[in-house]
C-alpha positions, -999 to 999 in steps of 0.1 A, spaced: -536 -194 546 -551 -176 520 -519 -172 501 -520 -212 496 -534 -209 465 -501 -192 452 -481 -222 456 -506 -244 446 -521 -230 417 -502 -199 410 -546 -188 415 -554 -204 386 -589 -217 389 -588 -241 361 -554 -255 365 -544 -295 366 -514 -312 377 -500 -338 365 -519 -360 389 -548 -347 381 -550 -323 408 -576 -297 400 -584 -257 409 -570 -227 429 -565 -255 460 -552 -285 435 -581 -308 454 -576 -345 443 -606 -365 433 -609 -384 458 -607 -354 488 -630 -332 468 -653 -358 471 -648 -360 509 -655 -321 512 -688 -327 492 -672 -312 459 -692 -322 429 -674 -334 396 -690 -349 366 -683 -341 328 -706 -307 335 -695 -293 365 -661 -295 383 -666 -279 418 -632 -282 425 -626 -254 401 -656 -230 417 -633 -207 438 -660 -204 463 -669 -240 469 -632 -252 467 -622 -226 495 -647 -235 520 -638 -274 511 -598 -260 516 -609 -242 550 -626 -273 563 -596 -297 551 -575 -273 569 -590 -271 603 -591 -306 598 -552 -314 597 -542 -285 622 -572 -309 648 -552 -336 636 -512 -323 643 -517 -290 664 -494 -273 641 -500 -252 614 -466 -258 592 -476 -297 597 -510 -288 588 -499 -274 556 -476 -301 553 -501 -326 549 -520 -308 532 -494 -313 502 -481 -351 509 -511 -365 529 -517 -369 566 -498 -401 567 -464 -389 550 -467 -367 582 -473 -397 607 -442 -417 595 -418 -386 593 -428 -379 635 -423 -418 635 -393 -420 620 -379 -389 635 -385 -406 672 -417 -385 678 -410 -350 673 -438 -329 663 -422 -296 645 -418 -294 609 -382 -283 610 -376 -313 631 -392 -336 608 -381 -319 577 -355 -346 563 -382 -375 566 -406 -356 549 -411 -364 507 -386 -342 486 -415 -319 472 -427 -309 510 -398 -299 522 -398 -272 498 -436 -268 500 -437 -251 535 -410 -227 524 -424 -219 495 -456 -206 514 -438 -191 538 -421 -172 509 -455 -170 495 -471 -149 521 -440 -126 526 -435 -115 486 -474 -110 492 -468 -84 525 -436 -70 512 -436 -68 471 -435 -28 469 -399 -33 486 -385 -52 459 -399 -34 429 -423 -65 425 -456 -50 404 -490 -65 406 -508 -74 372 -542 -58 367 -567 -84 363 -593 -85 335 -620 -100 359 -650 -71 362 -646 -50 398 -685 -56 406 -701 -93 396 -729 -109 417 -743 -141 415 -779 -157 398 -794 -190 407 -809 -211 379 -830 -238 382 -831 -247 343 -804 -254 316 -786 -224 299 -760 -219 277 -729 -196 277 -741 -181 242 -777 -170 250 -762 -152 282 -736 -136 260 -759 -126 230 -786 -113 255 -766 -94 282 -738 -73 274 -714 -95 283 -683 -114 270 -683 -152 267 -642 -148 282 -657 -132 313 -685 -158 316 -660 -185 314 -637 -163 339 -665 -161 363 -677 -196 361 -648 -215 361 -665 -246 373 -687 -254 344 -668 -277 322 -687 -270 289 -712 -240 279 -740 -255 296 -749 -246 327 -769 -278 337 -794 -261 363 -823 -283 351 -801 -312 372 -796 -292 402 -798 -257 411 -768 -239 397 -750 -210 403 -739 -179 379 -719 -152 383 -721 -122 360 -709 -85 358 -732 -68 380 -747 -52 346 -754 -84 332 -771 -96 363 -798 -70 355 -799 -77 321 -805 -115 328 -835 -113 350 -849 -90 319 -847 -112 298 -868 -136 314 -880 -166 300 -863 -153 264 -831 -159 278 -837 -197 280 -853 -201 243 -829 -184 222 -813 -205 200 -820 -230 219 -828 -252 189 -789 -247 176 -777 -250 210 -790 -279 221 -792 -304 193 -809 -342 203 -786 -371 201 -800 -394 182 -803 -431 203 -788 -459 193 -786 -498 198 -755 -510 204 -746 -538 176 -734 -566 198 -715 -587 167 -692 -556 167 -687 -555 203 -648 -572 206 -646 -600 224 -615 -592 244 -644 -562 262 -670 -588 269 -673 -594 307 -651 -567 318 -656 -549 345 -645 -508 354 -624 -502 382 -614 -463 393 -574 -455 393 -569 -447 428 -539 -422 447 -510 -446 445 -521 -476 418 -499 -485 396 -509 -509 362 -492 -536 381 -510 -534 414 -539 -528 396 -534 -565 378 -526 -578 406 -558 -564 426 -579 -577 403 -567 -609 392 -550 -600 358 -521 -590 338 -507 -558 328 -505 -564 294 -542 -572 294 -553 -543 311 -532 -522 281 -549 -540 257 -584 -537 267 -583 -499 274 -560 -492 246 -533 -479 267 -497 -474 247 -478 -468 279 -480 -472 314 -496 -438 325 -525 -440 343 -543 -410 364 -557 -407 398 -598 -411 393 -592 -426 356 -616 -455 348 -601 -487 334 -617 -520 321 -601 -554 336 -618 -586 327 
C-alpha cells in the first residue's frame, strides 16, 4: 500500500488534479475533511505527508471493512465506494475485482493495474536497468512545535538553512507563514537547523518581523459600489459531481445567472469551489 502514492501522485506532495485532488494520496476536499485533514488558505493538511498517510491508512482500513478485498479496496479508493457497489450489482453479485472489472469506470480499470505495476517496478527495478534519482531532501530532519507565527525567511536567515528545503519539508503550509499563533504547528527542519532554531530563541520570531508582516489596513465596504446583480446572494460550495446546471437547478436559478454573478467565462467549476447564487 505504500506504493499508492506512485500512482496517485507520482510522491509529489504538492500536486493537484484536475479535480482538485490534492497531495502524495490525491485526498479530495470533502474526504480530507472526513479524516480530520485541515485546509484553509494557510495550511493544506492534505499535502503534510504525515497527516495525509495516517488519513490514507484509516480510509484504507476503512474500504477493505467495507469489501473484504484489498484490489476492491484500492478500487474505491480511486472511483468511490459506490462505483464499486453498482459494478458487484451490475455484475450479478460477484465480489473480485477481475470479475467486476468491465462495470468498473474506464480510469479504474487501469488503476488497479497500475499499482500492481507500481509495486513490482518498486521490488524489481535493478532487473531492468531502472535507476533511482537521488533526492535533494536532507538524510536527517526532525520536527519543532510552535505555538506562535513564523515566517519561512526568519528560519532561513537565522538557521543555516535553505528556503527550498523549508518549503520541501513543509509542504503543507500554503504561504511562508507558519500560522502557529492559531493552532500549534508543526516544522520540520535539517536536523542542524533544529538546533539552531531553539538558539535563537525568542530572536527568531522578531526578526524582520516589521517587513514580514505588514498590517492591512481596514476598510468599510462602500455599499453604492456594491453591484446590484451581488446583493442578496448567497455562497454555496461546488460539491463531487455538480455541475452549473444542477447547481441552478438546486438552488432555484439559471446558469447563465450563476456565470454572471461569479464572473465565470465557461462552464468549469471545481470540487470545494465557492459560488454566489441569488
Amino acid at each position: 500500500l505504500k506504493y499508492l502514492p506512485v500512482v496517485e501522485s507520482a510522491l509529489n506532495p504538492v500536486a493537484v488534479s484536475r479535480v482538485g485532488a490534492t497531495g502524495l494520496w490525491q485526498f479530495m476536499y470533502t474526504t480530507g475533511k472526513l479524516y480530520g485533514l485541515k485546509q484553509n488558505s494557510l495550511v493544506d493538511d492534505r499535502r503534510d505527508p504525515v497527516k495525509a498517510t495516517w488519513a490514507a491508512a484509516k480510509h484504507l482500513r476503512d474500504l477493505y471493512d467495507r469489501f473484504g478485498a484489498w484490489d476492491l479496496a484500492i478500487a474505491a479508493y480511486n472511483c468511490g465506494s459506490g462505483n464499486v457497489n453498482k459494478a458487484i450489482y451490475r455484475s450479478g453479485g460477484k465480489t473480485g475485482f477481475w470479475d467486476i472489472y468491465w462495470y468498473l469506470p474506464r480510469e479504474t480499470r487501469g488503476y488497479v493495474p497500475a499499482f500492481i505495476a507500481a509495486n513490482y517496478v518498486m521490488n524489481y527495478y535493478c532487473q531492468h536497468n531502472i535507476c533511482p534519482l537521488e533526492t535533494n531532501l536532507p538524510q536527517s530532519a526532525d520536527t519543532l512545535n510552535v505555538t506562535r507565527n513564523v515566517y519561512m525567511e526568519q528560519i532561513v536567515d537565522l538557521c543555516g538553512v535553505s528556503m527550498d528545503e523549508v518549503k520541501a519539508l513543509n509542504p503543507q503550509y500554503r504561504t511562508n507563514l507558519i500560522p502557529g499563533e492559531s493552532r500549534p504547528c508543526t516544522i520540520k527542519l535539517p536536523s542542524s537547523a533544529v538546533a539552531a532554531f531553539l538558539t535563537a530563541g525568542d530572536s527568531i520570531y522578531t526578526h524582520r518581523i516589521g517587513e514580514l508582516a505588514k498590517n492591512r489596513k481596514v476598510v468599510e465596504v462602500d455599499e453604492s459600489k456594491v453591484s446590484s446583480s451581488s446583493k442578496g446572494a448567497r455562497t454555496v460550495t461546488v460539491r463531487k459531481g455538480d455541475t452549473l446546471g444542477s447547481i441552478a437547478q438546486r438552488n432555484r436559478t439559471t446558469v447563465t445567472k450563476i456565470k454572471r454573478l461569479n464572473g465565470l467565462k465557461n462552464n468549469n467549476i471545481r470540487v470545494g469551489q465557492k459560488l454566489r447564487v441569488r
